[in-house]
N, C-alpha and C positions, 0 to 999 in steps of 0.2 A: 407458508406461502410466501412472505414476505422473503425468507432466506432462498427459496427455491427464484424466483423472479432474481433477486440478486445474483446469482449462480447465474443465472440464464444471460443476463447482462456480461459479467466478468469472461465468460467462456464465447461471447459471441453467437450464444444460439438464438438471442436477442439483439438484432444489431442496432448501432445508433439510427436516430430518425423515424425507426418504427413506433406507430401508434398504438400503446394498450386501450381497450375498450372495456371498461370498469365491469360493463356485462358479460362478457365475454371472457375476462378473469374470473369472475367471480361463478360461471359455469363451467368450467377448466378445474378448477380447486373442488369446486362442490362449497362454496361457503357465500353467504350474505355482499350484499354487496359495499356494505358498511365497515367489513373486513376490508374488502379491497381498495377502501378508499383511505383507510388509514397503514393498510403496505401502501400506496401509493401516494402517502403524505411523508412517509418515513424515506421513502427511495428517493423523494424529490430532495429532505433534508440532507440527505447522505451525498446528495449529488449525482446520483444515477441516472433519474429521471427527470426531463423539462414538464413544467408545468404552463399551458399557456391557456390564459382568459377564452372560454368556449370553444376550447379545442382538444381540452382534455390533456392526455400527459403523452409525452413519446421519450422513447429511450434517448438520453444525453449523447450527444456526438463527443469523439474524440479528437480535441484541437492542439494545436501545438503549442497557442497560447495558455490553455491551462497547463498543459501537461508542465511547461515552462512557470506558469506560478504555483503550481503545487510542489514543483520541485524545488525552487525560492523559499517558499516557506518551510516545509520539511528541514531543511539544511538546516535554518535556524532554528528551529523549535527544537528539532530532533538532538543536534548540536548541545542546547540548555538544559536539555532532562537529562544529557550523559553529564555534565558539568555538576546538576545536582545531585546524581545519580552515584560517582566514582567515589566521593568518599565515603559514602554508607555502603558498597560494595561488602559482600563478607566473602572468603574462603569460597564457601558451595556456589555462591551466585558466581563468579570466574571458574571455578569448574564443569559449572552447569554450562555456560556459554563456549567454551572448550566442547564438551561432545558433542554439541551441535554441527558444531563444525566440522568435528568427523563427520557427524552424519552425513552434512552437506556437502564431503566431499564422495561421497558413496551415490547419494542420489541420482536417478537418473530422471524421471518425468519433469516436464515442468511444473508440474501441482506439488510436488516432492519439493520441488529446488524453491519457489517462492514459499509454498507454508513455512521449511524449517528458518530460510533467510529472514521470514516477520520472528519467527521465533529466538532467532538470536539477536537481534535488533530489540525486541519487549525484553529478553534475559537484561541488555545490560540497561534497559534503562530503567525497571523498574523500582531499584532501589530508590529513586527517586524519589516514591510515595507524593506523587501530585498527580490526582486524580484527573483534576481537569484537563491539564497540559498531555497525559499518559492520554485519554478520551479522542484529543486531538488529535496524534497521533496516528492513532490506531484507523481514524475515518479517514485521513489522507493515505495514509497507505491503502489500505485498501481499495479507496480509488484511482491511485495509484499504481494497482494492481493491474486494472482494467490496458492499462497503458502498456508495462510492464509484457504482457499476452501478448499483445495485438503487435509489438517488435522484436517478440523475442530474439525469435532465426537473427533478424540482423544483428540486435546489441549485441548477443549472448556472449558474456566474457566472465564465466565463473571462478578461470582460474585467477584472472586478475580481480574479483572480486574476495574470492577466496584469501588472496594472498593481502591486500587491505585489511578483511575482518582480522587479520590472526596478527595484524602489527595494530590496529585499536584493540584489540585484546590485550596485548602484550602492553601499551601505553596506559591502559587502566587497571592492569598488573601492577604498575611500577606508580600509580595514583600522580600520574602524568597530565592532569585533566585540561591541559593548553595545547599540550602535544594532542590529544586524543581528540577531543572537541576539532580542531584542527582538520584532524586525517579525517574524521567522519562527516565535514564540510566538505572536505574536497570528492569523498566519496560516492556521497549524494549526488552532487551537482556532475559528477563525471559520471553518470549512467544518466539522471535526466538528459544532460544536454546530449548525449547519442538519441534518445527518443524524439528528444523537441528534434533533432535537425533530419530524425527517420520520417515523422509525421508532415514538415516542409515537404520533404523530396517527394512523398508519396503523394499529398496535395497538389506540387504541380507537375 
């Protein structure tokens, strides 16, 4: 239930501002209501959902201001796990991260084209082995995600994103981790700031 409400969120068939009514989910599901208050403690930690003092929860709106610091922080975090990440790199993890990229160049749907981009994005950084910082990660993107949807048609630049991942590839081929860290700063912050300034325009 909890995953199926998050879905519902990322896809917009749950839009920001809408009220969930804890009874109301919980006869939707078929499950207790004690279920739904703890999906609904989980969605508020994730970021999904507002939680307000006797008003219950509504689906989190999409602002420019976050979208703008989640993108800030991403760059940085994201940036450090490849940093710790490149020199424990082996052989199969850079080849592993190579097919993906074929894939993503074959992919058509948008569910296609963001699952495999987290998936090449976890490939390089897992070598990393920091669980907690990896954790971090994984919930900003994802919310992240949400954003990522909702501008696709305008950002949408896979082949210059394409052409980015296969030269951070190539700079943590060659155990470049200044260079690479680098390019994967600029990378981040050059798809957010198209959405921070999509989410502006569409505001006013």
């Amino acid at each position: 239930m909890t995953a199926a409400l998050r879905e519902g969120i990322l896809h917009g068939t749950l839009p920001g501002g809408e009220r969930l009514r804890q009874d109301a989910i919980a006869t939707r599901f078929g499950v207790s209501q004690m279920i739904v208050r703890e999906a609904f403690r989980q969605l508020v930690t994730e970021g999904f959902l507002r939680a307000e003092p006797r008003r219950g929860v509504s689906v989190a709106h999409l602002t420019a201001d976050e979208a703008e610091e989640m993108t800030e922080l991403r760059s940085l975090i994201e940036a450090k796990a490849l940093a710790w990440a490149i020199p424990q790199m082996s052989k199969s993890d850079l080849e592993t991260a190579a097919r993906i990229l074929s894939e993503l160049d074959k992919a058509k749907s948008t569910d296609r084209i963001i699952a495999l981009n987290a998936r090449f994005h976890e490939t390089l950084y897992a070598p990393a082995r920091k669980d907690r910082t990896l954790a971090m990660i994984a919930n900003l993107r994802l919310n992240f995600e949400r954003y990522l949807r909702f501008t696709w048609q305008e950002t949408h630049h896979l082949d210059q994103s394409q052409r980015e991942h296969r030269q951070i590839l190539d700079l943590c081929t060659a155990r470049d981790v200044e260079g690479a860290c680098k390019l994967l700063n600029q990378h981040i912050l050059g798809t957010g700031n198209l959405l921070v300034e999509r989410l502006q325009s569409h505001r006013l």
